[in-house]
N, C-alpha and C positions, 0 to 999 in steps of 0.2 A: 632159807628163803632168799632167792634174788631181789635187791632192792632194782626199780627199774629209772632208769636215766629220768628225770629231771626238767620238765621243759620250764628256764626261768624267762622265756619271752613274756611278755605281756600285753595284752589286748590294747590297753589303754595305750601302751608307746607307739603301738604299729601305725593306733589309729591317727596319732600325732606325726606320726613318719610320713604317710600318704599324704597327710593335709597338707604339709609342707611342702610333697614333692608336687603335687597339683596345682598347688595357689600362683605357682611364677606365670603355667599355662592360660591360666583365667586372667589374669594379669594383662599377659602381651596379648590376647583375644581382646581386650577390652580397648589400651592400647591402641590396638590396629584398627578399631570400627572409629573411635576417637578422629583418629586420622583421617580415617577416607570421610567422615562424614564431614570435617573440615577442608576438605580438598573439594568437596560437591561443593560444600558452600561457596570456595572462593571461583571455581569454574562454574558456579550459577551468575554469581556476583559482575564476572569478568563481561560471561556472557551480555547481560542486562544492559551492561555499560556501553558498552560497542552495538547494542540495537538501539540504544536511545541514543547517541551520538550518531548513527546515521539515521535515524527519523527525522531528530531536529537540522540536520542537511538538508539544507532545499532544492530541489533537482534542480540543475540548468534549464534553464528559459529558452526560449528561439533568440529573444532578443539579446541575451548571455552569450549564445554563440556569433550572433551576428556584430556584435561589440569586439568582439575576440579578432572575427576578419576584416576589423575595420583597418585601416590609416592609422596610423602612430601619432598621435597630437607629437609637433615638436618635428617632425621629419618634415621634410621638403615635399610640397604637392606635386603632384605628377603632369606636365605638361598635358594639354591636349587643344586640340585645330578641327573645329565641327561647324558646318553650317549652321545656318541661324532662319528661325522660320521666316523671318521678314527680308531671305536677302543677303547675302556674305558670308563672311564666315567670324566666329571668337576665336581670338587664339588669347590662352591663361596668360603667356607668357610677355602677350604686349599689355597686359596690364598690371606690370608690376611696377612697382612704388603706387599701389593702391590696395587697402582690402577688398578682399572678395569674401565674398558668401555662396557658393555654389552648392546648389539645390538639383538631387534627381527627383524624379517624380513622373508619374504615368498619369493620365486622366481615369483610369478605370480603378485607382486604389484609392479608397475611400479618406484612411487618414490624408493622403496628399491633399483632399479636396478640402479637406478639416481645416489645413495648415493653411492654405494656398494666400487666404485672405490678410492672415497677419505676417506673411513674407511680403506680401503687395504695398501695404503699409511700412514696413520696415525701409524698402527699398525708395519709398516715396522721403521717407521722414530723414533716413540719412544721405540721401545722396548729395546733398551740400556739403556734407562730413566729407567727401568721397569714395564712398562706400561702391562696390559694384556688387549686385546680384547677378547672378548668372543663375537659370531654370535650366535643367539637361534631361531634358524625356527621353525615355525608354521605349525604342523599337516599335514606334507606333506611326501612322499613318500622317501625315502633316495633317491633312484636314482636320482630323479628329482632335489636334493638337492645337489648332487655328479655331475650333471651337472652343476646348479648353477656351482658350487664353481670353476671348471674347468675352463668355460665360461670367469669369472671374475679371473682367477688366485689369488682367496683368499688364503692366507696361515695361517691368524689364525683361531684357534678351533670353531668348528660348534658340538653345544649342537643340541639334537633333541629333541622338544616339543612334542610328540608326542599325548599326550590326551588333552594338553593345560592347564594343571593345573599351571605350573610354570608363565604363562601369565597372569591367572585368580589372584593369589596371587601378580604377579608386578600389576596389575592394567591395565592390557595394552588390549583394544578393540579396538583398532586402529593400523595400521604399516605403515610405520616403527615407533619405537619408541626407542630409547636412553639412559640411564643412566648411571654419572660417579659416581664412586665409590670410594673413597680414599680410605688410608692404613688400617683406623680403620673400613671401613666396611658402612661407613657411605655417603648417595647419597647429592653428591656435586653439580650438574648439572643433570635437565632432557630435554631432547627434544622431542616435540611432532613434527611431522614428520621427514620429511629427515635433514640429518647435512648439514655441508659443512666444509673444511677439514678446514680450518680459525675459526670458530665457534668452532670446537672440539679442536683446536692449543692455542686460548685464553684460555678456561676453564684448560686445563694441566697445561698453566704458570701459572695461579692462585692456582694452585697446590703446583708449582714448577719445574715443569718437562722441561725438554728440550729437542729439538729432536737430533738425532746424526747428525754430520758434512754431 
């Protein structure tokens, strides 16, 4: 009788072989979701960050931009030579060794009409200081301007802009607009819209100025 061969494999080892060879698979499968799920999270994360940092950004303003094309406080004012509604002409540059305050303004813009009363006042209060206001309307009709000025019983000198070139060289696309000017010529203070007579009272005493009694 043939004895026949022998099989000394064993169920039990094989089934130990497979586990072993499978478990590295299940492993680096696991692994890898590990990962990406930590990758979503820090590109959620990043995301998040960079939307809440430009939310809490606050868009640019008109008046943001218009501060942007203003006048350089600290640089030299820009001459200019305009008639005057009452008669002659200003020129900036014959009135240096004195501050100025030169005011654009139109009658038909509402803040200008706002402001108009506590520039009247300012100009009344310092002018023993030496203070000069200079008013430069914008492209408007004298009369119109002659009413103004009536209206509001302004008594300093009103320049007329008449083609707007004097505006275009201050920088000014916007009204009202402001700037103080010291003795040597030089812009100490600008304001983008209307003042208030306290705002224009500080920037003098930082001058030095003082109003009369």
């Amino acid at each position: 009788m043939t004895e026949q061969p022998q099989d000394y494999s064993h169920p039990v080892a094989e089934t130990v072989s497979v586990q072993r060879r499978e478990r590295p698979l299940w492993l680096l499968l696991g692994l890898n979701i590990a990962l990406l799920a930590v990758l979503a999270s820090a590109v959620w994360l990043a995301v998040w960050m960079v939307r809440r940092s430009e939310t809490a950004r606050p868009a640019p303003s008109a008046s943001d931009f218009l501060a942007a094309q203003a006048l350089t406080v600290g640089t030299l004012a820009p001459n200019f030579r305009l008639p005057r509604l009452d008669g002659g002409e200003i020129d900036l540059s014959a009135l240096r060794g004195r501050p100025v305050l030169v005011n654009f303004w139109a009658s038909w813009c509402a803040p200008c009409r706002a402001e108009m009363p506590a520039l009247a006042r300012v100009a009344q209060n310092y002018e023993q200081a030496g203070l000069v206001v200079v008013g430069i309307n914008q492209l408007e009709d004298p009369d119109a301007v002659r009413q103004f000025v009536q209206e509001f019983g302004v008594t300093f000198p009103i320049a007329l802009d008449r083609d707007g070139t004097v505006s275009r060289d201050w920088r000014v696309y916007g009204i009202p607009q402001t700037y103080l000017i010291d003795a040597d010529g030089v812009i100490r203070k600008a304001w983008i819209g209307p003042v208030t007579e306290d705002s224009v009272s500080r920037a003098l005493t930082e001058l030095g100025l003082r109003p009369s009694a």
